[in-house]
C-alpha positions as CSV (number, residue, x, y, z in Angstrom):
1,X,0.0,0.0,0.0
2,X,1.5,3.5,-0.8
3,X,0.9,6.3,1.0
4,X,2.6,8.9,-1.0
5,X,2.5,12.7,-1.2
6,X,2.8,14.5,-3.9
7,X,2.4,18.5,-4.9
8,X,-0.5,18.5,-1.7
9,X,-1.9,15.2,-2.9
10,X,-2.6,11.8,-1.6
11,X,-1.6,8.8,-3.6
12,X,-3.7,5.1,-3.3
13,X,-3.3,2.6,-5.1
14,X,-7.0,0.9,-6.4
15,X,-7.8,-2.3,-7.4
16,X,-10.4,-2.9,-9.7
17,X,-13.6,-4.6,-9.3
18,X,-16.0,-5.6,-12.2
19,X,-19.5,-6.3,-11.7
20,X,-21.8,-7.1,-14.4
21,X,-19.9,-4.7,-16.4
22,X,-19.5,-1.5,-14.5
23,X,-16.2,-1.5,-12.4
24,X,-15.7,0.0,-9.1
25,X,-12.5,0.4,-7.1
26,X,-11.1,-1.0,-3.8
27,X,-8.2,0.7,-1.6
28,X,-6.8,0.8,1.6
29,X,-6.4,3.7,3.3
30,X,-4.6,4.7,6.5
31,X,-7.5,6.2,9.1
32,X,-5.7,9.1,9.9
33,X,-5.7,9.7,6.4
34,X,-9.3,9.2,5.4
35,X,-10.8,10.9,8.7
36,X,-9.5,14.2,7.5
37,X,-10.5,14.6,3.9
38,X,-14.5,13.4,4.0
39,X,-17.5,15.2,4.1
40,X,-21.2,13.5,3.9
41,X,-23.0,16.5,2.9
42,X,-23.3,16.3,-1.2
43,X,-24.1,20.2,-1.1
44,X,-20.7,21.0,1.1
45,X,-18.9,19.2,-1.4
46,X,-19.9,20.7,-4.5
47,X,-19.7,23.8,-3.1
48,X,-15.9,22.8,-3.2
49,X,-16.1,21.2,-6.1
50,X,-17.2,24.7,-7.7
51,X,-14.2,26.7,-6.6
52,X,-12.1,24.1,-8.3
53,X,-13.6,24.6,-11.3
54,X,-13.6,28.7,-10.9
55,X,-9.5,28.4,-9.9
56,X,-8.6,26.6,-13.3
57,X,-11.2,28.8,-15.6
58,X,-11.4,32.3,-14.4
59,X,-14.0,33.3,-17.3
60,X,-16.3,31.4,-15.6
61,X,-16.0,32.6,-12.1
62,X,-19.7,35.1,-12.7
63,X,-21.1,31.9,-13.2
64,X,-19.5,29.4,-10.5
65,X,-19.7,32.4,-7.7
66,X,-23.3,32.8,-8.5
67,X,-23.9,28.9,-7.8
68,X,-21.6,28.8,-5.0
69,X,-24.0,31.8,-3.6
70,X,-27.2,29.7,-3.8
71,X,-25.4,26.2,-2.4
72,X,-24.3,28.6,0.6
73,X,-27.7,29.3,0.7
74,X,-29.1,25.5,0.9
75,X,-26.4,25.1,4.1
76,X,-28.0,27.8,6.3
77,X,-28.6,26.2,9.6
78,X,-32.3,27.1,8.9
79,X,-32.8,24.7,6.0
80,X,-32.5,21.6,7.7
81,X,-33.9,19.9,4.8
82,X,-30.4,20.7,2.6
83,X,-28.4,20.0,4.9
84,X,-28.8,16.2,5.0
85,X,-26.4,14.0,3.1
86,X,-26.9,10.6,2.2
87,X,-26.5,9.2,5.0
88,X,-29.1,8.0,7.9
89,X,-29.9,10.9,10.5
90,X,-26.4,11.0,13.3
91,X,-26.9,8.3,15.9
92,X,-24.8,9.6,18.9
93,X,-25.7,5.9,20.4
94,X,-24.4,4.1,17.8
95,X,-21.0,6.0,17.4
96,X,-20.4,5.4,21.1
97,X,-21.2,1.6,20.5
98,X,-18.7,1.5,17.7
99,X,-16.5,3.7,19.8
100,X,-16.2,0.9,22.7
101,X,-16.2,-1.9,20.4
102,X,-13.2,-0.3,19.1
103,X,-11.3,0.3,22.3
104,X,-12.3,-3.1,24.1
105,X,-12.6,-6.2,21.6
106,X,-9.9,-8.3,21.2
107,X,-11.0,-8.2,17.4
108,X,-11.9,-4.6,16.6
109,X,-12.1,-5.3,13.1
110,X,-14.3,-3.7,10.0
111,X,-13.5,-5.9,7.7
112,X,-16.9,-4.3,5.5
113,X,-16.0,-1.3,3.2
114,X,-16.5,2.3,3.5
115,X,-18.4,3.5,0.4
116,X,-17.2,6.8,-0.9
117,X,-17.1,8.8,-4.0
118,X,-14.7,11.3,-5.4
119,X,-15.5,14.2,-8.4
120,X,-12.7,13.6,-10.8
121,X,-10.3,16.5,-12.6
122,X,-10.0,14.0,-15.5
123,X,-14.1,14.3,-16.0
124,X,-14.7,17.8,-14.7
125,X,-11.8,19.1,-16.5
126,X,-11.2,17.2,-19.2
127,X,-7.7,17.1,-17.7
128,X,-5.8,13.4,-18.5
129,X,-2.4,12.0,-18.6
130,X,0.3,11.6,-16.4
131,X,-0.3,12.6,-12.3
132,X,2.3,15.0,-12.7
133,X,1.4,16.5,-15.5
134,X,-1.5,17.2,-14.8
135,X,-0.3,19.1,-12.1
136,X,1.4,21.4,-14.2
137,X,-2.0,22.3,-15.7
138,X,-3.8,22.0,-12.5
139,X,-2.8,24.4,-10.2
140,X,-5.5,24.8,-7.2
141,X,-4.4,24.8,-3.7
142,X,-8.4,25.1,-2.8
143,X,-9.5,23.1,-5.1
144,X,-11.7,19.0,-3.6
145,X,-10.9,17.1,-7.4
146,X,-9.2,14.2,-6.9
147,X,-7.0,12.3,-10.2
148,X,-7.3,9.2,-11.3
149,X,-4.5,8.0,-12.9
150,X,-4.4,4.7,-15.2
151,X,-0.9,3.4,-16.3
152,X,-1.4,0.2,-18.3
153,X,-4.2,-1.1,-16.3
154,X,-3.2,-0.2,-12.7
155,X,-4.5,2.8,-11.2
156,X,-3.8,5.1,-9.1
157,X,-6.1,7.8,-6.7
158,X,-4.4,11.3,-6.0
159,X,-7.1,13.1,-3.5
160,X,-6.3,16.5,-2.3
161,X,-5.4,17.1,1.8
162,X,-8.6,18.8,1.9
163,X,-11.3,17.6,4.2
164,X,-14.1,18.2,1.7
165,X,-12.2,16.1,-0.7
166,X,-13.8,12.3,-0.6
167,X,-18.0,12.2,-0.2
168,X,-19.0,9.3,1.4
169,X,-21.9,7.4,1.0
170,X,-22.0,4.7,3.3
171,X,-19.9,4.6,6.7
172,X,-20.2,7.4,8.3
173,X,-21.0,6.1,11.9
174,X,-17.5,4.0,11.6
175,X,-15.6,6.7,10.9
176,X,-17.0,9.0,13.9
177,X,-17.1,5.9,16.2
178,X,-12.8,5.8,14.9
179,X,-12.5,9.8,15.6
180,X,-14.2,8.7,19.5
181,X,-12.3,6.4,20.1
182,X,-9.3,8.4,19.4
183,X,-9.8,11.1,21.2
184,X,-11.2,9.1,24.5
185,X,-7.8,6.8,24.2
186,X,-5.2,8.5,22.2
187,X,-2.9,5.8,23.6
188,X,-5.3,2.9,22.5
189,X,-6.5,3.7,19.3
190,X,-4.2,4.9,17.2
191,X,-5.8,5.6,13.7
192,X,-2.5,6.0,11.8
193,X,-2.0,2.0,12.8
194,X,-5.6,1.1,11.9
195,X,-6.4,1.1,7.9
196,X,-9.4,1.3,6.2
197,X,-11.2,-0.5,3.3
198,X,-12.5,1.6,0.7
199,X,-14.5,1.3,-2.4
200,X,-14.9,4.2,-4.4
201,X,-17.9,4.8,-6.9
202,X,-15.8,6.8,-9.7
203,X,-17.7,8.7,-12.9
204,X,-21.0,8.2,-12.1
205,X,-23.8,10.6,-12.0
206,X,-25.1,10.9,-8.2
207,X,-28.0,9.8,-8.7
208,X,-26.8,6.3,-9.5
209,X,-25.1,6.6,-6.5
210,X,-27.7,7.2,-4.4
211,X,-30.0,4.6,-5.6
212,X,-27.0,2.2,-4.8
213,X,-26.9,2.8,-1.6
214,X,-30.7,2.7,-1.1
215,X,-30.6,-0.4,-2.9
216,X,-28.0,-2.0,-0.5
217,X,-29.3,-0.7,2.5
218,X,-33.0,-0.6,1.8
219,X,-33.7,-3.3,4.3
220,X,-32.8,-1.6,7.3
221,X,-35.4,0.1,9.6
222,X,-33.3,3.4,9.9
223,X,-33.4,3.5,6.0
224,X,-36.6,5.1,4.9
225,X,-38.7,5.7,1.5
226,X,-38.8,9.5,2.2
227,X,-34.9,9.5,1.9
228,X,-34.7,7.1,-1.0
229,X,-37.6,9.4,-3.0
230,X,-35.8,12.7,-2.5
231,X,-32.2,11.6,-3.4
232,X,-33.7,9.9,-6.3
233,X,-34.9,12.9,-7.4
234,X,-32.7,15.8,-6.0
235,X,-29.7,13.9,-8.2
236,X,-31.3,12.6,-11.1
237,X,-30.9,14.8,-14.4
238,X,-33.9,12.6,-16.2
239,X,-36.9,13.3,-15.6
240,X,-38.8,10.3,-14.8
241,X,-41.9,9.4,-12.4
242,X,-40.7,9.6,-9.1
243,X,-38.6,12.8,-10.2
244,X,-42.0,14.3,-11.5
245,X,-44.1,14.1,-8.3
246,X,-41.4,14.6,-5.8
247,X,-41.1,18.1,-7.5
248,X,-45.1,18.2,-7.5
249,X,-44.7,17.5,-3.4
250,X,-41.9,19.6,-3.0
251,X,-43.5,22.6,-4.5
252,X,-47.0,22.3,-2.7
253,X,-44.8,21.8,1.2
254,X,-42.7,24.7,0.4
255,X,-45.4,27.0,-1.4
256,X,-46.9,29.9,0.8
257,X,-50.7,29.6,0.9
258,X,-50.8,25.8,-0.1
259,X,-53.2,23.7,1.9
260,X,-50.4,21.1,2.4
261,X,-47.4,24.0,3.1
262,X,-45.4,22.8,6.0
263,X,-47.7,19.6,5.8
264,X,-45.3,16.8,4.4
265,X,-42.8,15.1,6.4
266,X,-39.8,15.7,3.8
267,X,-37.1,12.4,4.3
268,X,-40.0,11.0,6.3
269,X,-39.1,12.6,9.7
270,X,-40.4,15.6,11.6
271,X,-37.9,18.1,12.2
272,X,-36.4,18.2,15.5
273,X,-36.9,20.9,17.9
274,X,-33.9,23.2,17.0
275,X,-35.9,23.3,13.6
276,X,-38.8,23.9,13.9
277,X,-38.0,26.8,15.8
278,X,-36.1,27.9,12.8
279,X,-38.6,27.4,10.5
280,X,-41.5,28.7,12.4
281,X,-43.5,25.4,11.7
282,X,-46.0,23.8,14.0
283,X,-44.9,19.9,14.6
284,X,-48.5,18.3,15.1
285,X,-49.3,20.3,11.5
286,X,-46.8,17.7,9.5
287,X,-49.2,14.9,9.4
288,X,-48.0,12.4,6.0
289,X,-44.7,11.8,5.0
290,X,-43.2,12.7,1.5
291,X,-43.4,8.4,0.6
292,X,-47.0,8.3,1.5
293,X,-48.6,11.1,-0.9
294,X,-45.9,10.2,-3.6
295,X,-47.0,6.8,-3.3
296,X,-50.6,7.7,-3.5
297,X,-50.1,10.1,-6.5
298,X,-47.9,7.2,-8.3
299,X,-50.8,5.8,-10.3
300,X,-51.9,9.0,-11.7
301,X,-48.4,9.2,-13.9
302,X,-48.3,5.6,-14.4
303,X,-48.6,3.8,-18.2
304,X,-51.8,3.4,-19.1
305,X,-54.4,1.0,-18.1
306,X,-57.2,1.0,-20.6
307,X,-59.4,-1.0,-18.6
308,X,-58.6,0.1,-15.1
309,X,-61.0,2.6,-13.1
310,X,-58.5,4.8,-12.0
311,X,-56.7,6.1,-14.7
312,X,-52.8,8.2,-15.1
313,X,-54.9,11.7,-14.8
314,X,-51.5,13.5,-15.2
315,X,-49.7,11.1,-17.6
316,X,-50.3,13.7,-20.4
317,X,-48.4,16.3,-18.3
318,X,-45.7,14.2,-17.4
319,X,-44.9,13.2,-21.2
320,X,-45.0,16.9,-22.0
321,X,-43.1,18.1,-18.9
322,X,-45.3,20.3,-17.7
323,X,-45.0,19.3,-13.7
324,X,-47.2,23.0,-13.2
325,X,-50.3,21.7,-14.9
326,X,-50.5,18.8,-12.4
327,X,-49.3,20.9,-9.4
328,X,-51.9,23.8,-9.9
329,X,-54.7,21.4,-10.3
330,X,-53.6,19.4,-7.1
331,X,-53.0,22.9,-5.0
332,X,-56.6,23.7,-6.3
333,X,-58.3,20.6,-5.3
334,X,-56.8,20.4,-1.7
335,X,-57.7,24.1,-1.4
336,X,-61.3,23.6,-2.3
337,X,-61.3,20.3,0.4
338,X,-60.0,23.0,2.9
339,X,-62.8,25.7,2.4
340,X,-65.9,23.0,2.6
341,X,-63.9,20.8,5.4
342,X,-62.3,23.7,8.4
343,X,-61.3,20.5,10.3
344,X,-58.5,20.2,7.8
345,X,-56.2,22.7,9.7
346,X,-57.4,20.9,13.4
347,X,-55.4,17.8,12.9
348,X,-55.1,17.3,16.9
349,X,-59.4,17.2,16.2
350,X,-59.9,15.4,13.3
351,X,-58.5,13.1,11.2
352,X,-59.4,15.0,7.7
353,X,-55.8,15.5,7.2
354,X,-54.1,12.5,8.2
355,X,-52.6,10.2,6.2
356,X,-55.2,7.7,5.2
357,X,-57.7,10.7,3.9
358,X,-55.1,12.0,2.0
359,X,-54.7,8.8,0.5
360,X,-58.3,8.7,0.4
361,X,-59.1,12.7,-1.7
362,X,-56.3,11.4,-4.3
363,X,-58.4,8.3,-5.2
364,X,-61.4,10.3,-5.4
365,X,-59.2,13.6,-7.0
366,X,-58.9,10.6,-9.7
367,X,-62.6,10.2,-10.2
368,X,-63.2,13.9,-9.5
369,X,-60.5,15.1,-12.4
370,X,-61.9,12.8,-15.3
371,X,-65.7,13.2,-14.7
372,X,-64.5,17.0,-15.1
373,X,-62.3,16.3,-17.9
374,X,-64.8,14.2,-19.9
375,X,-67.7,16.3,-19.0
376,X,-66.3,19.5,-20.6
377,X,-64.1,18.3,-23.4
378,X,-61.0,16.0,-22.9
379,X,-58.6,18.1,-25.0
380,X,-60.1,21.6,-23.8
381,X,-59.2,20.5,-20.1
382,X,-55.7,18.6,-20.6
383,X,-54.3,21.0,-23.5
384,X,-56.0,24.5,-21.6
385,X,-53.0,26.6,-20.1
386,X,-55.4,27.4,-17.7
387,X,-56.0,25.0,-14.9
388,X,-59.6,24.1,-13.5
389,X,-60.5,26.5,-11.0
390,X,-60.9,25.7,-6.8
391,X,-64.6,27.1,-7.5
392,X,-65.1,24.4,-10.0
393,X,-63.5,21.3,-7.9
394,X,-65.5,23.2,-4.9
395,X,-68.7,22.5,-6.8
396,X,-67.9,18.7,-7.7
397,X,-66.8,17.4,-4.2
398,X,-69.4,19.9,-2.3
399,X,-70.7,16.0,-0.5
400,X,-67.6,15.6,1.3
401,X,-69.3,18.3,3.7
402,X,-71.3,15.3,4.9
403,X,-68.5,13.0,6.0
404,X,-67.8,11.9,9.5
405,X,-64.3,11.8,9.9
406,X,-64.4,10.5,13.8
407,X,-66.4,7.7,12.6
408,X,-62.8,6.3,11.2
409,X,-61.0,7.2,14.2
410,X,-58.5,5.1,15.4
411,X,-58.8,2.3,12.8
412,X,-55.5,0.8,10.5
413,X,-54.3,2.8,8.1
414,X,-55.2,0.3,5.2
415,X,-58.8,-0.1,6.6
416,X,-59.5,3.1,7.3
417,X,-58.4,4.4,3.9
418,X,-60.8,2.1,1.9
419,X,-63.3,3.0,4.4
420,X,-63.0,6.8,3.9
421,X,-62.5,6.4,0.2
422,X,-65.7,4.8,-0.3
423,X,-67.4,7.3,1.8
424,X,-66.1,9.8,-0.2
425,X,-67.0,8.8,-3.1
426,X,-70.2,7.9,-2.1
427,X,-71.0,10.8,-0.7
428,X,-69.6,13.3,-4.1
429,X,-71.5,11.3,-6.3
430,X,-74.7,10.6,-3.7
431,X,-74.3,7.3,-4.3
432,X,-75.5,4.5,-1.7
433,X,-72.4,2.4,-0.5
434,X,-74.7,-0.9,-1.1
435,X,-74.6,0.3,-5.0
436,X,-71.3,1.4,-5.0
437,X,-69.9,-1.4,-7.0
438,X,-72.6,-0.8,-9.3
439,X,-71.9,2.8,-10.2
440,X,-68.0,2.3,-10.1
441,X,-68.2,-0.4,-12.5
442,X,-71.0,2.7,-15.1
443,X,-68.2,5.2,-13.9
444,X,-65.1,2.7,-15.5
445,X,-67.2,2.5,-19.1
446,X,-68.7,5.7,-19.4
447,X,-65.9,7.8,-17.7
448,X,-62.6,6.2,-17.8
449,X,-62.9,4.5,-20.8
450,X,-63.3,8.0,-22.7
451,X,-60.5,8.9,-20.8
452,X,-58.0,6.1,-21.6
453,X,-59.1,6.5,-25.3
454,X,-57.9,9.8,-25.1
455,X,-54.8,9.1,-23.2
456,X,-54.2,6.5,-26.1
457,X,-54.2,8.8,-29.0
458,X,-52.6,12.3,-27.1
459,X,-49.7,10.3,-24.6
């Protein structure tokens, strides 16, 4: 293992691994080393990663200074939401575990990798060759791009002593249970003795990245949907389902006025109390997590289903990018539920808000949007730039007034979902629940059929 340093720069030598085609790499570094050039926040690093870039082309510093401006932005204290990395929320718990399994097991072994990544001057520059010539065109003292240098099949990593230099993606406990233990017993732990595995992710986009770690560590109960949903999206460049209604949620949590502002439990976790106080939010107000109403709005961007009842309402949008089209009819039909229900800003009262009603207005929002749609003209709705109206949507669900949400109190989530649903429906189209199936089965032929036709010729 060589642990050179040359011109500010740390040499390791990788090993490559290939799996099903794509190749990784594996080295070893000293923990001293690594423990001073990581970050885990993606926005920290590419706030670095954007000085680099200014250093070696000074025509484009207007541009990389106004970027670095709005990333400084994102790492406010106050937006707790940008500030999250990949990684699972800080467990002080589990470091100290690590910590003492460190200092007093006979075998204080991880023998697992860490998993890291590292933005590369060969990509981002377009810089290649030899280590040290590159450094004679590379000249950045500031500057988080690491080198990767490939001399007839063995390769070499040359990462800057910079602690913003290596992003890691899985491992982070390990690595502050290693900085604990070192500082509790300098004289036990001694991290320049104790090395490190590492595999580095090298030339992907981030997205990729994240969805590999979610896809590793998807099983685990500290892991959640929320998380996997908003990396997804925040690092994809496609635009692709998930991508579409995360920025559909996104918007109608952040946007003042919106009947769900402040609603949505963004990564699937209330903010802590430090917070909240910082963003002047009410806790008991954030009542359904970002997986739940991204779940429940999936089916109205999925392919379509010619026979099915409900039908991909905003499929149409999605195809032509137009994320604003769904988003203003969504913000308008949770606005018109808020003026005929008042319970919906009492969630300690009522349940109107909760999670399983949500879930419940989408399904009907489903039924509600394509009785509009084919009652006034298919193409004059989905092809207007003007969206329907709260007043309109108002009108169509006025029967909701006459739901009892305590009667569902209390129930599971599943249960009480198909419970309220049905009510719903019922109740919009003043339909007796005993002919429910009846009228569902009339709505799928004379509604949703028209619709899918449509859907068919124009997506």
């Amino acid at each position: 293992m060589s642990r050179t340093i040359i011109n500010g720069y740390k040499k390791v030598e990788l090993h490559p691994v290939t799996q099903s085609d794509k190749t990784f790499f594996i080295g070893i570094i000293p923990a001293s080393d690594f423990i001073n050039s990581y970050t885990v926040e993606p926005t920290e690093y590419d706030i670095e990663k954007e000085k680099s870039v200014r250093a070696t082309f000074p025509e484009l510093s207007e541009y990389v200074d106004n970027v670095v401006r709005e990333r400084q932005k994102n790492l406010n204290v106050n937006n707790w939401l940008f500030r999250l990395g990949f990684q699972r929320r800080f467990d002080k718990k589990r470091v100290k575990e690590i910590s003492e399994f460190l200092l007093k097991d006979e075998y204080p072994f991880f023998p697992n990798s860490i998993i890291a990544t590292c933005d590369l001057i060969n990509t981002v520059l377009g810089i290649d060759g030899d280590f040290n010539e590159v450094c004679d065109q590379y000249q950045n003292e500031e500057g988080n791009l690491s080198f990767l240098e490939n001399k007839e099949g063995k390769f070499n990593l040359y990462y800057p002593l910079n602690r913003k230099a290596i992003l890691v993606i899985d491992g982070q406990h390990r690595l502050e249970g290693l900085k604990k233990a070192y500082c509790d017993k300098p004289d036990r732990m001694n991290p320049v003795k104790y090395d490190l595995i590492v595999s580095f992710i090298l030339d992907f986009d981030r997205s990729v990245i994240a969805r590999l770690f979610y896809t590793i560590n998807y099983t685990q109960k500290s892991v959640n949907k929320s998380l996997l949903y908003h990396l997804t999206s925040e690092f994809s460049k496609e635009l692709n389902e998930i991508v579409f209604l995360h920025e559909l949620v996104k918007s109608l949590n952040e946007k003042k006025g919106s009947p769900l502002e402040n609603r949505i439990k963004m990564l699937g976790r209330t903010p802590d109390a430090s917070e909240i106080d910082a963003l002047n939010i009410q806790r008991h107000m954030m009542t359904i997590s970002q997986a739940s109403i991204i779940d429940y709005l999936m089916p109205c961007v999925a392919q379509k289903r010619e026979k099915a009842l409900i039908q991909p309402i905003f499929l149409y949008y999605f195809k032509n990018e137009k994320i604003s089209r769904a988003h203003d009819f969504v913000y308008n039909y949770f606005s018109a539920i808020r003026c005929l229900l008042p319970e919906w800003d009492d969630p300690r009262t009522s349940i109107a808000s909760k999670t399983a009603s949500v879930g419940a207005f989408i399904s009907l929002m489903n039924l509600v949007f394509i009785k509009i749609a084919v009652d006034n003209g298919i193409s004059k709705i989905m092809k207007s730039d003007q969206c329907i109206p709260t007043e309109e949507i108002s009108k169509n669900i006025e029967g909701i007034r006459s739901v009892d949400f305590r009667e569902f109190a209390g129930e599971s989530s599943l249960g009480t979902l198909n419970k309220i649903k049905n009510r719903l429906i019922s109740s919009v189209f003043s339909v007796n629940e005993d002919a429910l199936e009846s009228f569902l089965n009339a709505f799928r032929s004379n509604y949703s059929k028209k619709f899918a036709e449509w859907l068919a010729e124009n997506a």
